[in-house]
C-alpha positions in Angstrom: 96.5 92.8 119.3 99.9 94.6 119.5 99.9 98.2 117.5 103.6 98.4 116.1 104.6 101.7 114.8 107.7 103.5 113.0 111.3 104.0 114.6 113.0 106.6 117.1 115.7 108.1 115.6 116.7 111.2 117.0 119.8 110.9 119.3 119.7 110.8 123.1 116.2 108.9 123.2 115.7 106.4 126.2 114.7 103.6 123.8 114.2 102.7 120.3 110.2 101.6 120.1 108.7 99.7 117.5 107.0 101.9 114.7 103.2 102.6 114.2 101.9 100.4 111.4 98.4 100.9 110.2 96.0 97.7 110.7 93.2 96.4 108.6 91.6 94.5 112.0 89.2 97.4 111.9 87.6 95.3 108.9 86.7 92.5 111.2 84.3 95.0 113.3 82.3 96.3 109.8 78.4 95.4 110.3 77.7 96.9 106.2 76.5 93.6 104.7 73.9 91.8 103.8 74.6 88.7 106.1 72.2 86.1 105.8 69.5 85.2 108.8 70.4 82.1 111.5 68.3 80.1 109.3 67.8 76.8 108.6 65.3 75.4 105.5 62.1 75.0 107.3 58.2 74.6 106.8 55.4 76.8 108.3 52.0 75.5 109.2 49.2 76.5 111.8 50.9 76.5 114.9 54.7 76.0 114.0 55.7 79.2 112.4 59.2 80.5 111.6 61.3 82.5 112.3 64.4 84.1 111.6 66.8 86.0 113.5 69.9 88.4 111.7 73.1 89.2 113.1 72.0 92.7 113.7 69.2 94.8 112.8 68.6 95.1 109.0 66.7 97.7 107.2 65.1 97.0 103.8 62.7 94.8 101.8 62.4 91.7 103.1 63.0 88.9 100.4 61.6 85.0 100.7 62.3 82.1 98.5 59.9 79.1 98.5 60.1 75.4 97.8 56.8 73.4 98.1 53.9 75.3 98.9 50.6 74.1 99.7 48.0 75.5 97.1 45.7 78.6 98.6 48.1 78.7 101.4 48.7 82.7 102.9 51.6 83.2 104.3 51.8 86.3 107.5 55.1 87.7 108.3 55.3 89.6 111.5 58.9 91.7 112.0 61.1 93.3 115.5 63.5 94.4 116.2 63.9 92.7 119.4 62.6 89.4 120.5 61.0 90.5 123.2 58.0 92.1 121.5 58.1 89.3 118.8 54.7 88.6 117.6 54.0 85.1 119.6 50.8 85.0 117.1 49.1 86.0 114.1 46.8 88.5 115.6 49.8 90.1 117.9 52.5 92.3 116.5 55.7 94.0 117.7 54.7 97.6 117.2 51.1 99.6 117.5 52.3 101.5 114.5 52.7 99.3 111.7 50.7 96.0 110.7 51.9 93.3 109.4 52.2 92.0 105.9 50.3 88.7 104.2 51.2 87.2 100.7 49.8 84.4 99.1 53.4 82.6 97.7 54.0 80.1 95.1 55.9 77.0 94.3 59.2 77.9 93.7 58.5 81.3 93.6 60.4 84.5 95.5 58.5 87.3 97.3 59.7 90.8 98.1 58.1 92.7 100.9 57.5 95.8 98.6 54.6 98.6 99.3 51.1 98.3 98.2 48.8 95.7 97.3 50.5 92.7 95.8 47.5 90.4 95.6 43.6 91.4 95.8 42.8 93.0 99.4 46.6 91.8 100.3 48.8 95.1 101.0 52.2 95.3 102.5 54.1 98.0 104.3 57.2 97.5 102.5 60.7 99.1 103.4 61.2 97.9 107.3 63.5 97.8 110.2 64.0 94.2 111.9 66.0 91.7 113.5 63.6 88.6 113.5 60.9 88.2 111.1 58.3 85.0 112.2 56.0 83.7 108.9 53.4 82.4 109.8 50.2 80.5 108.2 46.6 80.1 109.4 46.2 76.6 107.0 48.3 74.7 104.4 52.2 75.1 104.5 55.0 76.6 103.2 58.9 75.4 103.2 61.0 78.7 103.2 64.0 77.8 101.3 66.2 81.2 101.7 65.6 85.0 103.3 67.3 88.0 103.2 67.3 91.7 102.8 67.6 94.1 100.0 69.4 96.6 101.9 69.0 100.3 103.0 71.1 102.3 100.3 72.9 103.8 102.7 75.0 100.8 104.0 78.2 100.0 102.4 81.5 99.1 103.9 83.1 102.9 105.5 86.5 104.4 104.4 86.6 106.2 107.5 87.6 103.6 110.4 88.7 103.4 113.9 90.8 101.0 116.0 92.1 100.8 119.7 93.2 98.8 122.4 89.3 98.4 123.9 87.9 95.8 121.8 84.1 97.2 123.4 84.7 100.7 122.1 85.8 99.3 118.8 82.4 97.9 118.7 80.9 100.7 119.7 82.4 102.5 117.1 81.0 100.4 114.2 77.9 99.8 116.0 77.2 103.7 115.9 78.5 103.8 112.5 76.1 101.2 111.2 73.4 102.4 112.5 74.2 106.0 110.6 73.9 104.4 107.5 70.7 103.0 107.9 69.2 107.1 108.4 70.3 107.5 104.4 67.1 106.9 102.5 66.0 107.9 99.0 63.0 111.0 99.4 60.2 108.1 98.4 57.2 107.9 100.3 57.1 104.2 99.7 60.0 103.8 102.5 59.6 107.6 104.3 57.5 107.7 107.4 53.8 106.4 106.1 52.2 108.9 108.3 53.8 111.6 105.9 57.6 113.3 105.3 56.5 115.3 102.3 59.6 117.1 100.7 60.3 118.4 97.4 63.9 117.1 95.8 62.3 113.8 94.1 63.1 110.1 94.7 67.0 110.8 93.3 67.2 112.4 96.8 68.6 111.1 99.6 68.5 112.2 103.2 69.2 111.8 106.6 66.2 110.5 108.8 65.5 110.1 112.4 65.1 106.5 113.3 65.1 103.0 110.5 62.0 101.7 112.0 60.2 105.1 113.1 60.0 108.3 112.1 61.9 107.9 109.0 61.8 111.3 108.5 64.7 113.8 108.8 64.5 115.7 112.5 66.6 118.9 112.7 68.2 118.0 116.5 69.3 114.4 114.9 71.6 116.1 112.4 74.3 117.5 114.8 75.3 114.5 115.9 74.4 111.8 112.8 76.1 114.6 110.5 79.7 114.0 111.9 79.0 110.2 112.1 78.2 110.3 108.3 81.5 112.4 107.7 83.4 110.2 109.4 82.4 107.0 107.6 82.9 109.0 104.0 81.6 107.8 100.7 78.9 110.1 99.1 76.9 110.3 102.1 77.4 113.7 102.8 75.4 114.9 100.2 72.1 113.1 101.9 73.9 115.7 104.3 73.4 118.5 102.5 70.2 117.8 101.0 69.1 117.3 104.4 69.7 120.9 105.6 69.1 122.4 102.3 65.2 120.8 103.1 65.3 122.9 106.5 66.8 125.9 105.1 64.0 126.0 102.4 61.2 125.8 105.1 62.1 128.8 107.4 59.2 130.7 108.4 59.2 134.4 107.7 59.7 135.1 111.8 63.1 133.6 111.5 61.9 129.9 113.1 63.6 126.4 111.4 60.4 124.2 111.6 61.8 120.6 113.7 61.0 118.2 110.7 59.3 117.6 107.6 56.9 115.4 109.6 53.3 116.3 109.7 53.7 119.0 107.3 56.1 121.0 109.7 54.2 121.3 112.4 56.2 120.4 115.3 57.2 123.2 117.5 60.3 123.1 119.3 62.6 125.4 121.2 65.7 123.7 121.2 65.9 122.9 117.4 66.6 126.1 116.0 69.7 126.7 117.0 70.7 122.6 116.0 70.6 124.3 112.6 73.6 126.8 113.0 75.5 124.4 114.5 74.8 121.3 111.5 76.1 124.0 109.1 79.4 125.1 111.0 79.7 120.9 111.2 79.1 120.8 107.6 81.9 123.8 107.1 84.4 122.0 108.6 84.1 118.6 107.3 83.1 119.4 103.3 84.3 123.2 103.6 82.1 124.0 100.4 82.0 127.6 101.2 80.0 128.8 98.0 77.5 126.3 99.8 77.8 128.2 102.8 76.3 131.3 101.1 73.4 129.6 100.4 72.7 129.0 104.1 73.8 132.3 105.2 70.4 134.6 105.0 68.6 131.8 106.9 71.4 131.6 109.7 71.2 135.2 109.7 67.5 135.8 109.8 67.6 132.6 112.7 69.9 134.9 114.9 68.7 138.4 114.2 65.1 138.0 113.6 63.5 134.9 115.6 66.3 134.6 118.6 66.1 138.7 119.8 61.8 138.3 119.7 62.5 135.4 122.2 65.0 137.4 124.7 64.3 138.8 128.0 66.1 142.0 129.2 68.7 140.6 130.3 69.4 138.8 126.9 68.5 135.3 127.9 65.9 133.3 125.4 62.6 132.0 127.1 60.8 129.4 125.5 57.1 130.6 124.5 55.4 127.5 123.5 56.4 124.7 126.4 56.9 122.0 126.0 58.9 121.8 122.9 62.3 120.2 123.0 63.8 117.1 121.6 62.0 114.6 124.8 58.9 117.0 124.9 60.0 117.8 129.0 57.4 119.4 131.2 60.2 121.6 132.5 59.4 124.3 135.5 59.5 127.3 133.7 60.3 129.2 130.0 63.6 130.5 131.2 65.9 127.0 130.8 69.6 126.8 131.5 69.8 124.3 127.8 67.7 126.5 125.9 70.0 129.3 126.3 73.1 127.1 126.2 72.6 125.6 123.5 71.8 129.3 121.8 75.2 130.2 122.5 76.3 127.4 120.8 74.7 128.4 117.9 75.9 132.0 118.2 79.4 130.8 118.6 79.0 128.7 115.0 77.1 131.7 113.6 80.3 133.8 114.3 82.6 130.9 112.9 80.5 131.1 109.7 80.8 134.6 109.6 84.1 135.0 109.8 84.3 132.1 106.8 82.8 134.0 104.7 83.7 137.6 106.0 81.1 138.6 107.5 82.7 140.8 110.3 80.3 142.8 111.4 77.7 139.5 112.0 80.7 138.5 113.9 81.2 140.6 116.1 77.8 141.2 116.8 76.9 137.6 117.6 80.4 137.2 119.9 78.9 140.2 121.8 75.7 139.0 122.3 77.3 135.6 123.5 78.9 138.0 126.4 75.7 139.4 127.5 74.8 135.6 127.7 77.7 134.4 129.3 76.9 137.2 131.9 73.2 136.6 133.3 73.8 132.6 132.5 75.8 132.0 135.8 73.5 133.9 138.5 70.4 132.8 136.8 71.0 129.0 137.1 73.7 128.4 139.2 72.8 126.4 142.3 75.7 126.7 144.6 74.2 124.7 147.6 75.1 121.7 145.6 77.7 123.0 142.8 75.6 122.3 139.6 73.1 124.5 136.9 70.0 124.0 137.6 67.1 123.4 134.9 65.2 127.0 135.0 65.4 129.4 138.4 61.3 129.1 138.6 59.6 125.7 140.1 61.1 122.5 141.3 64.4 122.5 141.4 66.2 120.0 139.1 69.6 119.3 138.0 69.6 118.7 134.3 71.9 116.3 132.1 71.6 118.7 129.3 71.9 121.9 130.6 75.0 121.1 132.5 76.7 119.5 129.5 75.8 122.5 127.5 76.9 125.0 129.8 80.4 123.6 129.5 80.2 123.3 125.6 79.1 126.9 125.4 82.2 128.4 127.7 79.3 129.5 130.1 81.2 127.4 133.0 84.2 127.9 134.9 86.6 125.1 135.0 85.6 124.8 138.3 81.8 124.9 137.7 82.5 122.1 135.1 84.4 119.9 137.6 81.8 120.2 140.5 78.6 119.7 138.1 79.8 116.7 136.8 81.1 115.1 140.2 77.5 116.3 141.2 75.7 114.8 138.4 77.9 111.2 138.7 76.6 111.4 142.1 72.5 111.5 141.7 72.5 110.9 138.4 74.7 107.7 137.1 73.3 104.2 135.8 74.8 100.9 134.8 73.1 102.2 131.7 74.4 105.9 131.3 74.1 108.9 133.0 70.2 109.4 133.4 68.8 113.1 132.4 67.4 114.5 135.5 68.9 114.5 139.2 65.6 113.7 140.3 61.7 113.0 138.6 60.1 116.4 139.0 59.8 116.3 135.1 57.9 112.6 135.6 54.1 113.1 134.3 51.4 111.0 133.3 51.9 112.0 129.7 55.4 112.3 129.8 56.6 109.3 131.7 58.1 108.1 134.4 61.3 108.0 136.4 63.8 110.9 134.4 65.7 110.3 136.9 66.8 106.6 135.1 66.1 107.7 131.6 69.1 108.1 129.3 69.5 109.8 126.2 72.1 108.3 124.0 71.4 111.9 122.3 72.6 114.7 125.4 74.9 111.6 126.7 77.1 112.5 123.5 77.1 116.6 124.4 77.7 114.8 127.8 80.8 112.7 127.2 82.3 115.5 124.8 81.7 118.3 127.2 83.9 115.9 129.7 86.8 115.6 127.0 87.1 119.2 126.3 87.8 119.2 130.4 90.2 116.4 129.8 88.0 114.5 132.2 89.3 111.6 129.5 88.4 108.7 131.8 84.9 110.0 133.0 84.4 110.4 129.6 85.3 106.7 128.2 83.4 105.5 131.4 79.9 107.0 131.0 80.2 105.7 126.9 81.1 102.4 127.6 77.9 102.7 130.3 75.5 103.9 127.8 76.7 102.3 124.2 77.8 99.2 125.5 75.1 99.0 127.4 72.9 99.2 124.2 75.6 96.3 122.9 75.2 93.8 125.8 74.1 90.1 124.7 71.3 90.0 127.9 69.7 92.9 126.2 68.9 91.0 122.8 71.3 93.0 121.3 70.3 94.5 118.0 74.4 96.1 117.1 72.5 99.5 116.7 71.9 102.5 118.9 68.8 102.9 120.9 66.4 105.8 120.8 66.7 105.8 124.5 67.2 103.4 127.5 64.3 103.3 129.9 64.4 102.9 133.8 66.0 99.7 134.7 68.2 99.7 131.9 65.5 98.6 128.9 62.7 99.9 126.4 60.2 99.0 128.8 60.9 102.1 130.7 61.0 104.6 127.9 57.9 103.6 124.7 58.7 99.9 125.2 57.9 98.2 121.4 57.8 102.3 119.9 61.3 102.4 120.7 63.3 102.9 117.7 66.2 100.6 118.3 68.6 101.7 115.3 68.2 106.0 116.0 70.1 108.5 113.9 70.7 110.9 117.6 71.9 108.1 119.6 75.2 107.5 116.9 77.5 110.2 118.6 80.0 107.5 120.2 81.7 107.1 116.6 82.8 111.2 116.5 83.3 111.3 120.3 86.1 108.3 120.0 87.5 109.6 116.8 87.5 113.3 117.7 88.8 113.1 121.0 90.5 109.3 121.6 91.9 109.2 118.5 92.3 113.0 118.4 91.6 113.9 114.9 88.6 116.8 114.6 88.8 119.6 112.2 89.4 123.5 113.0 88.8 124.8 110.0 86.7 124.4 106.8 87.5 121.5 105.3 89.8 120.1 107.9 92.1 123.0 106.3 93.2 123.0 109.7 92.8 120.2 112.1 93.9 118.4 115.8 96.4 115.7 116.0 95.8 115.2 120.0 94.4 112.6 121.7 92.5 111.6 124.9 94.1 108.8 126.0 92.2 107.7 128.7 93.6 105.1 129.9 93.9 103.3 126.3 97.3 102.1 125.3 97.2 102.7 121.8 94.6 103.7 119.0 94.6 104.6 115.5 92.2 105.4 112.7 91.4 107.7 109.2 88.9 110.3 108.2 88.3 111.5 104.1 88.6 114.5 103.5 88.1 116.8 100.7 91.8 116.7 100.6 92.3 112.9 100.7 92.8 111.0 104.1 94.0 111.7 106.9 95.6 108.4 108.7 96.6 109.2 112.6 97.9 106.5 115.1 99.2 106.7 118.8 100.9 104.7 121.6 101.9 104.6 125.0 105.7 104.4 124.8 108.4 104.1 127.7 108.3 108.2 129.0 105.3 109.3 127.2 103.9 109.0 123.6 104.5 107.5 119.6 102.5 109.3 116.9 102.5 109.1 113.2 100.6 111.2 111.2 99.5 110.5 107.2 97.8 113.6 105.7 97.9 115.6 102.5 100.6 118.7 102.4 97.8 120.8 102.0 96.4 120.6 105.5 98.2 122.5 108.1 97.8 119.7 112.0 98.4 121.0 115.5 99.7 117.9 116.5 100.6 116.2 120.0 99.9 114.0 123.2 99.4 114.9 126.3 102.7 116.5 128.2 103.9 118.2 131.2 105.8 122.3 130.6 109.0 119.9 130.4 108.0 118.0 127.3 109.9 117.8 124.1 108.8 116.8 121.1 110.6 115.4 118.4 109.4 115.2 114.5 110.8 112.7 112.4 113.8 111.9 115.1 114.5 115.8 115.2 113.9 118.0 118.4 111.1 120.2 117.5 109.7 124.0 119.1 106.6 122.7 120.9 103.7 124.6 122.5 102.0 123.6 125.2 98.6 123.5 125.0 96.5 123.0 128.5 97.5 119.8 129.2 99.5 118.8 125.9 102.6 119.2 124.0 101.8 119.8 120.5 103.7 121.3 117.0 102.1 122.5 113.8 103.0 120.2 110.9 102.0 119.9 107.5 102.0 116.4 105.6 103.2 113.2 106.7 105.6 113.1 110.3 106.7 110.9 112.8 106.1 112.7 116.1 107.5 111.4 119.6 106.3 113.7 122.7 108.1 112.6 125.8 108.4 114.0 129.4 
């Protein structure tokens, strides 16, 4: 496909170029729908049962029409989400968690896999997550005339889109933002987690939950990154948003802690999550930029920083974790004092102080920008392992090289430019996959409990902090290389593709290696590729509440041409780019109201022109870039 664009005007240019329109062949990589199964009429009887494979992984109640059934017949319907661990008979099933579910059909008549006992001593789970379903029947026979699935309310054809010149990270794109949709569920136990995700709010309620097959519960690490996926697509979905961190907010404890999920009664301790709460709300400030909102959150922001973060600080004002181990993969790491941990709290200090300063709240502020400097000052000596130019995990026990705490370190500003280049040639070094970048550089963390082989496990989850961390170091082609590694890894046809995102990816590349048929194969954490590609190849990602300010400046990488559109709670914002003859084409549709840095990536002898004018650039680290509000035609060439 050719991206055309709009016209050169401005006297003196090298060439006229063809102008930026806007496609609609995004449309043609939309997985919303309710597709029907590769199915074809059939009958099952002892021995020959059937089954039926969709597109992509579905999430739902599984509906089945019947012609001619045999009297007394009892039909069993076993569900996957891959074939692999697709029950090969009645007594097997794809998962140890969930059973599978009988029904005694009639002629003619049309079943819905719904929750609870339909017939006597005949109960069903319900809502599920699949790609194949298998019926089968132990005697007498059943001709299935038609199946399909009464969708997740979440999944509806996005406003939002994106569109380049890589027809994989197109896929990708969609693939992640598909999979988002299917964590939007109504609060009602009969499709929540069945081992229990009690919250108040009411069925009316939607919210953001971990995984569609398990854990369908909301997790407070997930939201960072399934958040800005759900922005992006648009709709109402970012009120599930809300009423997802409104259910955190409501169960701080009185030290100051954000409980990890609703799950088992909020019992699940960990470290890391915390802080993945002042950072969802800064996300939520910049993409909604309800500020009265805001105020709501702010006494449990502030109570998180002041109260629960300072009892957790040693003297020289790092955190140390006092209840190992308790992060989001549960890693026997060497010691309390962990280079992500405290990363990661900087992060959240840093949106703390953003929030702050939206609401003005100067003095929190300031006080949380100064504790990010004593921070920034013991991070460096306390995990910095020069002899091979990488953070390492924690200064006490084996030594180990972390994914996270690397990729954190760079996010947070706690690296040097020069730190950030070395960790990550490091890191590509001992730690890269045909699969992703793997989490450890080594498998120190390996236990019988835990696992094995960290040293091959990826995280679709830190690989996002990952590939953005490379971005903001305009390491633009490591960046699209280690997501085309991980997400299209997850999207390759030898893998039994399911279109979603993966929990995780296992040593040697499958689920085997990680919780083999436990795996949640469509995960809310693993869904960052779709604000990675829009945020950074596309170049649009807010700076202010409600995109009030926002970037205009892509990361090419390598890409000829891309092109896409976010809501708003201004309206749209519509941004394409090109390659042109001496440097870039860029057109830019967005509401008056929103003031853009925009630009493309320029030497100090770049000028821009706006609207076939010369304009007064900046130059920005590697970019040319002007400040525009409304609708513009922007050439920056060298």
């Amino acid at each position: 496909m050719v991206l055309v664009g709009v016209g050169s005007a401005h006297a003196g240019a090298s060439q006229r170029v063809s102008p930026i329109v806007f496609s609609g062949a995004w449309k043609h990589y939309v997985l919303s729908g309710n597709r029907p199964a590769k199915f074809v009429r059939g009958t099952a009887k002892p021995g020959f049962p059937v089954t039926m494979i969709w597109r992509h992984e579905v999430a739902g109640n599984l509906q089945l029409t019947f012609g001619d059934v045999q009297p007394g017949t009892v039909i069993q319907v076993a569900f996957s989400e891959t074939a692999e661990y697709l029950a090969i008979g009645r007594t097997s099933d794809w998962s140890h968690t969930y059973t599978t579910d009988e029904d005694e059909p009639s002629k003619g008549g049309t079943w819905v896999d719904s929750p609870g006992c339909q017939i006597e001593s005949i109960c069903d789970d319900g809502y599920r997550a699949f790609r194949f379903a298998r019926v089968f029947v132990l005697s007498g026979s059943a001709v299935i005339t038609s199946a399909k699935v009464i969708l997740s309310p979440g999944v509806r054809r996005p406003s939002g889109w994106f569109l380049s010149s890589d027809d994989l990270l197109n896929r990708i794109w969609y693939s992640s933002a598909y999979t988002a949709q299917l964590m939007v569920l109504p609060n009602d136990p009969a499709v929540l987690d069945p081992r229990g995700c009690a919250m108040q709010g009411g069925l009316t309620m939607d919210v953001v939950v971990d995984g569609a097959k398990r854990d369908r519960c909301p997790w407070l690490g997930d939201q960072t990154v399934v958040d800005p996926t759900l922005f992006l697509i648009g709709g109402d979905l970012g009120s599930a948003i809300e009423n997802t961190l409104g259910v955190f907010a409501s169960a701080q404890f009185p030290n100051g802690y954000i409980p990890a999920s609703p799950s088992q009664t909020y019992s699940s301790q960990l470290f890391d999550y915390p802080a993945d709460f002042a950072e969802a709300v800064d996300e939520l400030m910049l993409y909604r930029g309800n500020l009265k909102l805001l105020t709501t959150y702010w006494p449990v922001i502030v109570k998180l920083l002041d109260t629960w973060y300072p009892a957790h600080t040693d003297s020289a004002g790092l955190v140390e974790d006092p209840f190992p181990p308790g992060d989001y993969a549960y890693i026997q790491r060497a010691g309390p004092l962990v280079a992500y941990y405290n990363a990661n709290y900087v992060l959240a200090l840093k949106a703390g102080a953003a929030i702050a300063d939206a609401l003005g709240q100067t003095d929190a502020a300031t006080r949380w920008r100064a504790r990010v400097a004593t921070v920034a000052a013991a991070f460096g000596p306390a995990f910095w392992d020069s002899s091979v130019g990488a953070f390492q995990d924690s200064p006490t026990g084996p030594v180990v090289h972390p994914q996270d705490g690397n990729a954190f370190a760079v996010l947070a500003g706690l690296a040097t430019p020069a730190q950030a280049a070395s960790a990550f040639a490091y890191l590509d070094k001992t730690t890269q996959q045909l699969w992703g970048n793997a989490i450890a550089d080594n498998d120190t963390w390996a236990t019988p409990a835990w696992g094995t082989s960290p040293s091959q496990r990826v995280y679709p989850f830190i690989s996002y902090f990952d590939v953005v961390a490379r971005f903001q170091m305009n390491q633009d082609k490591s960046a699209l290389d280690e997501l085309r590694r991980t997400w299209g890894w997850m999207l390759g046809p030898t893998h039994q593709t399911t279109g979603t995102t993966w929990e995780a990816i296992g040593a040697g590349g499958n689920i085997d290696g990680y919780e083999q048929a436990f795996t949640s194969m469509a995960s809310g954490w693993s869904t960052g590729a779709a604000p990675a590609l829009t945020n950074y190849t596309l170049g649009i990602r807010p700076t202010g509440p409600g995109f009030s300010t926002f970037d205009a400046i892509p990361h090419p990488g390598g890409l000829t041409w891309a092109q896409g559109s976010i809501p708003t709670p201004a309206g749209s914002i519509t941004f394409g780019w090109k390659q042109i003859k001496g440097g870039y084409l860029l057109k830019l549709v967005a509401p008056k109201s929103l003031q853009a840095r925009v630009g493309a990536p320029g030497g100090k002898q770049a000028r821009v022109y706006v609207d076939g004018n010369r304009a007064p650039d900046a130059v920005i680290g590697n970019d040319a870039v002007v400040t525009l509000h409304g609708s513009h035609v922007i050439e920056v060439l060298d």
